[in-house]
C-alpha positions in Angstrom: 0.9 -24.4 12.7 3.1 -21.4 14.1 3.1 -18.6 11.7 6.4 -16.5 12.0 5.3 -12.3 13.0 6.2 -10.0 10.6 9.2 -8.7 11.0 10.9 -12.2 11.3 9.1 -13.7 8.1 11.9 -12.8 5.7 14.0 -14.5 7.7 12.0 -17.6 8.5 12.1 -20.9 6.8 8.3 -20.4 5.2 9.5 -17.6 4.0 12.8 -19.5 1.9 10.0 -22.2 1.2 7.6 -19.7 -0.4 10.5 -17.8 -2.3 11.9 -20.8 -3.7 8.1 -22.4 -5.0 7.9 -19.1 -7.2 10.9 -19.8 -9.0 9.6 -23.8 -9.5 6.4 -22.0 -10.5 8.3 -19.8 -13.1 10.3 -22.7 -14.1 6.9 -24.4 -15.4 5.5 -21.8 -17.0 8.4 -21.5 -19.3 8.2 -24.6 -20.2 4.4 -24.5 -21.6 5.4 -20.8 -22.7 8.6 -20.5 -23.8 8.8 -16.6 -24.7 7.1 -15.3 -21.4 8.5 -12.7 -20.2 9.4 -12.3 -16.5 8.1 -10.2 -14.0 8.8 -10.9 -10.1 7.8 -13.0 -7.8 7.9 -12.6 -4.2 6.9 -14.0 -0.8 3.4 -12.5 0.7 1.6 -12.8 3.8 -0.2 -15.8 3.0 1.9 -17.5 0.1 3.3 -15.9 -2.8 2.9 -14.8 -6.6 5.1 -14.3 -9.7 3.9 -12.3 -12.8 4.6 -13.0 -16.2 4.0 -11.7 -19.6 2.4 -14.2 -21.8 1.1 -15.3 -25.6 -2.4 -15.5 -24.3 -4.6 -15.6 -21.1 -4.4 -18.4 -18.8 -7.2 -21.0 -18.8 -7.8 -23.2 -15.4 -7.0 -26.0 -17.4 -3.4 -24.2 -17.6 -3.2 -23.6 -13.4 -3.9 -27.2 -13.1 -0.7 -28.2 -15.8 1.3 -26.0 -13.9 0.4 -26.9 -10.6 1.5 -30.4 -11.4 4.8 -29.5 -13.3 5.5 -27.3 -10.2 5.2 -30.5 -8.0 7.4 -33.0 -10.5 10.0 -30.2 -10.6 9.7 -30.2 -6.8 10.3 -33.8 -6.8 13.4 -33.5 -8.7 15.4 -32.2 -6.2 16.9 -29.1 -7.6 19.9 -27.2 -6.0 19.2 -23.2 -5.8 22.6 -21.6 -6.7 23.2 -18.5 -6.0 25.9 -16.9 -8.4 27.0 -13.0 -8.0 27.2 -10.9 -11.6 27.6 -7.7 -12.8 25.2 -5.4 -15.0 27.3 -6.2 -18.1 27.1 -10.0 -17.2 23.1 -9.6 -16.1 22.4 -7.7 -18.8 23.6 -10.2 -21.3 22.0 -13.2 -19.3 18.7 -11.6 -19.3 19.0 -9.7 -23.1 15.2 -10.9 -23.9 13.7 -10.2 -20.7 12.5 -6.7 -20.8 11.8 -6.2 -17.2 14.6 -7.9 -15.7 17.0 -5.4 -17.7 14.7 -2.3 -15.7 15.1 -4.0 -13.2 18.8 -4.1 -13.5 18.8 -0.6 -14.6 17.3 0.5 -11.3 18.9 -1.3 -9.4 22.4 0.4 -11.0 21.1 3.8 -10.5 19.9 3.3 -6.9 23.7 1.8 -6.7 25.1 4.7 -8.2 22.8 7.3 -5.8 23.8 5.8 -2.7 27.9 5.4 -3.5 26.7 2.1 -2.7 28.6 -0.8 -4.8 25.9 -2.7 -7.0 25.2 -6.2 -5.6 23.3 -8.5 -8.5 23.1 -12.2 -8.2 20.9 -14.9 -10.0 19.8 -18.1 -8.7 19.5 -21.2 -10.8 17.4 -24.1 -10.0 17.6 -26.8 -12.8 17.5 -25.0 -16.1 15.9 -22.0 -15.2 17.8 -19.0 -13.9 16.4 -16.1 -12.4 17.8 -12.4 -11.5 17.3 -12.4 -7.3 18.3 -11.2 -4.2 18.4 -15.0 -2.9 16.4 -15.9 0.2 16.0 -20.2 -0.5 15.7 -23.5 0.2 19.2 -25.8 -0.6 17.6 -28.0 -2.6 13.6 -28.7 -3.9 13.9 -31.5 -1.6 12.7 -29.2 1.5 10.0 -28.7 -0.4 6.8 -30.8 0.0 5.1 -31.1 -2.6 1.8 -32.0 -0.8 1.8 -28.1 0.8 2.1 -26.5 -2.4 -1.1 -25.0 -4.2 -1.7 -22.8 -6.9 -4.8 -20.5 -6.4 -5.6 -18.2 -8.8 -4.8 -15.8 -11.8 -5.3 -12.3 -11.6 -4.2 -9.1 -14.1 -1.4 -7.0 -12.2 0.2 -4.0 -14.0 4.1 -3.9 -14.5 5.3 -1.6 -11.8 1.4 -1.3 -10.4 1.5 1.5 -12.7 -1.5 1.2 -15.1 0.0 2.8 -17.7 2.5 0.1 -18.1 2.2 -3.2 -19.2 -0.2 -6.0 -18.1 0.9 -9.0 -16.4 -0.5 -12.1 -15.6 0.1 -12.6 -11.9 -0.3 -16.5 -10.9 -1.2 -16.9 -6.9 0.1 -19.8 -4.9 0.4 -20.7 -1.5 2.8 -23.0 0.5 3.7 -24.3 4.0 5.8 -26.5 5.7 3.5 -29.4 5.9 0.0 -30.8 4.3 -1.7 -29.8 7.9 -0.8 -26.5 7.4 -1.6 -26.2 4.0 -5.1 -28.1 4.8 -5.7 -25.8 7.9 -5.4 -22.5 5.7 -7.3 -24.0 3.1 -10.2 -24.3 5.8 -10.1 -21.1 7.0 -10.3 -19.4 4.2 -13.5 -21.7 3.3 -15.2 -20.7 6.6 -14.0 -17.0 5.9 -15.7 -16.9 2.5 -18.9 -18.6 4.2 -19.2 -15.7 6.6 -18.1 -13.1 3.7 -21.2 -10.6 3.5 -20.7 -10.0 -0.5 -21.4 -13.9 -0.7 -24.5 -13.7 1.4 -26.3 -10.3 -0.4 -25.8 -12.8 -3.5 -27.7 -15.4 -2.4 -30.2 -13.3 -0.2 -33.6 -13.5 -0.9 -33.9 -9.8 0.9 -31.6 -8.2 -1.6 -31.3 -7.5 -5.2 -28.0 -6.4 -6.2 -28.0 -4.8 -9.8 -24.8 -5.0 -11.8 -24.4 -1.3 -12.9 -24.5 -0.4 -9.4 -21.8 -2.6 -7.8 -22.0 -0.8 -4.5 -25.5 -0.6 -3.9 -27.9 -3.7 -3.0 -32.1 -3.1 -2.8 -34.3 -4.1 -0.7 -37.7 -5.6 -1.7 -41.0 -3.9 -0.4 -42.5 -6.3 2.3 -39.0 -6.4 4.0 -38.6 -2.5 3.5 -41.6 -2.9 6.1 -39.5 -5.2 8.2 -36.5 -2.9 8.0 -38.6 0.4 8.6 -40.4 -1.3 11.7 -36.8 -1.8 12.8 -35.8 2.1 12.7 -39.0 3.0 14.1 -38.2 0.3 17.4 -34.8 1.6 17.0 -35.5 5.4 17.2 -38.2 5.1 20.3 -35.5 3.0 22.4 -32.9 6.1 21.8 -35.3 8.2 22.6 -36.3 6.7 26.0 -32.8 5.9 26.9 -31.6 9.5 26.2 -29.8 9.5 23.1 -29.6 12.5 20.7 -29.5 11.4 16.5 -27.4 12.7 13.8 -27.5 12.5 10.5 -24.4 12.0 8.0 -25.2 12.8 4.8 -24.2 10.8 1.8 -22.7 14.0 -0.3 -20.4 16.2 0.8 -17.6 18.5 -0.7 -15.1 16.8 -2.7 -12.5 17.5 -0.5 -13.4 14.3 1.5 -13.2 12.0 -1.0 -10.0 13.4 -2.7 -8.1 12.7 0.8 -9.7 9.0 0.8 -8.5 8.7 -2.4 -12.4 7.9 -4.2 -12.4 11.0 -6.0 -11.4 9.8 -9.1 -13.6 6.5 -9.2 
């Protein structure tokens, strides 16, 4: 599996492949919710996401419907037609989707700023239709249906803004072929396996109390282990020549208002 380097991705075919699932994805979801409302939903590093507004929250049960509409859909070999518009004509397509029309807003002001003239088109695959910059396959056809995969749900807010409205983002991932899709799938198995959050869990050295997310504790009788450990530690530096510091866990707030931690 050869994975395209950044700066070529958006122009790669994974990239079309990955774009164009999102819109099959979206094309599901509507069909099981009718009045979502559409967010976006791009390409990322390792697959891709779209966010929608919806009734009610998604249930696993859900993921695996859609998963499986997605792949029929594939299988019916949808064109992707790409068809330019103006605001008028994009504003009336998209009259009951609230973020498409801020989107189109935007996009009309950033037109207007940059003397720019504004450049809107929508894509239809079978019946659904979709305000986008383009970036696809032809047809579903170069789409296999065996390297698609739906991951997870998570909350995203509109905009990131958390003032705004809260979406339901739907992760997916999708490659070229079944291998590929089979060798990320492994990795991130073996990833997860080495992941030290998953270990503390399942540590009989650690407790890990939920109030205190960041912080694990360690029983008595391996407090001895680990002080035994600083002590052997400590005399080695020592011998060898080495001078310790100490960096304390508070300091002025400064430090943690240019991390960005202040407020949490």
């Amino acid at each position: 599996m050869k994975i395209p380097e950044k700066e070529d991705y958006k122009n790669s075919e994974l990239y079309a492949i990955r774009h164009s699932v999102a819109h099959c994805i979206a094309a599901a979801v509507l069909e099981s919710f009718p009045d979502a409302k559409l967010g976006v939903g791009p390409p990322i590093e390792d697959g891709l996401y779209y966010d929608f507004q919806l009734p009610r929250n998604l249930t696993p049960e859900d993921l695996e419907k859609i998963e499986a509409r997605t792949k029929t859909f594939i299988a019916e070999n949808h064109d992707f037609i790409g068809t330019e518009v103006t605001a008028d004509e994009a504003r009336k397509t998209f009259a009951h989707q609230p973020f498409k029309l801020e989107l189109i807003d935007q996009f009309e002001q950033e037109a207007k700023e940059s003397g720019e003239p504004l450049k809107l088109t929508t894509y239809q695959v079978g019946p659904f239709l979709d305000l986008c910059r383009g970036g696809h396959v032809n047809n579903t056809k170069k789409i296999k249906q065996s390297a698609v995969k739906i991951m997870s749900v998570a909350g995203a807010y509109w905009r990131g803004d958390e003032n705004r409205e809260q979406l339901q983002r739907i992760y997916a991932t999708a490659w070229e072929k079944q291998k590929d899709l089979d060798d990320y799938l492994w990795r991130r198995e073996e990833a997860e396996k080495r992941d030290h959050r998953s270990w503390a869990k399942s540590s009989i050295c650690l407790r890990l109390v939920p109030m205190l997310a960041a912080v694990s504790f360690v029983d008595a009788q391996r407090t001895v282990i680990k002080e035994e450990l600083e002590a052997w530690a400590k005399e080695t530096e020592r011998k060898w020549g080495y001078k310790r510091i100490s960096t304390p866990h508070i300091t002025k707030e400064d430090l943690f208002f240019r991390s960005g931690h202040l407020p949490y």
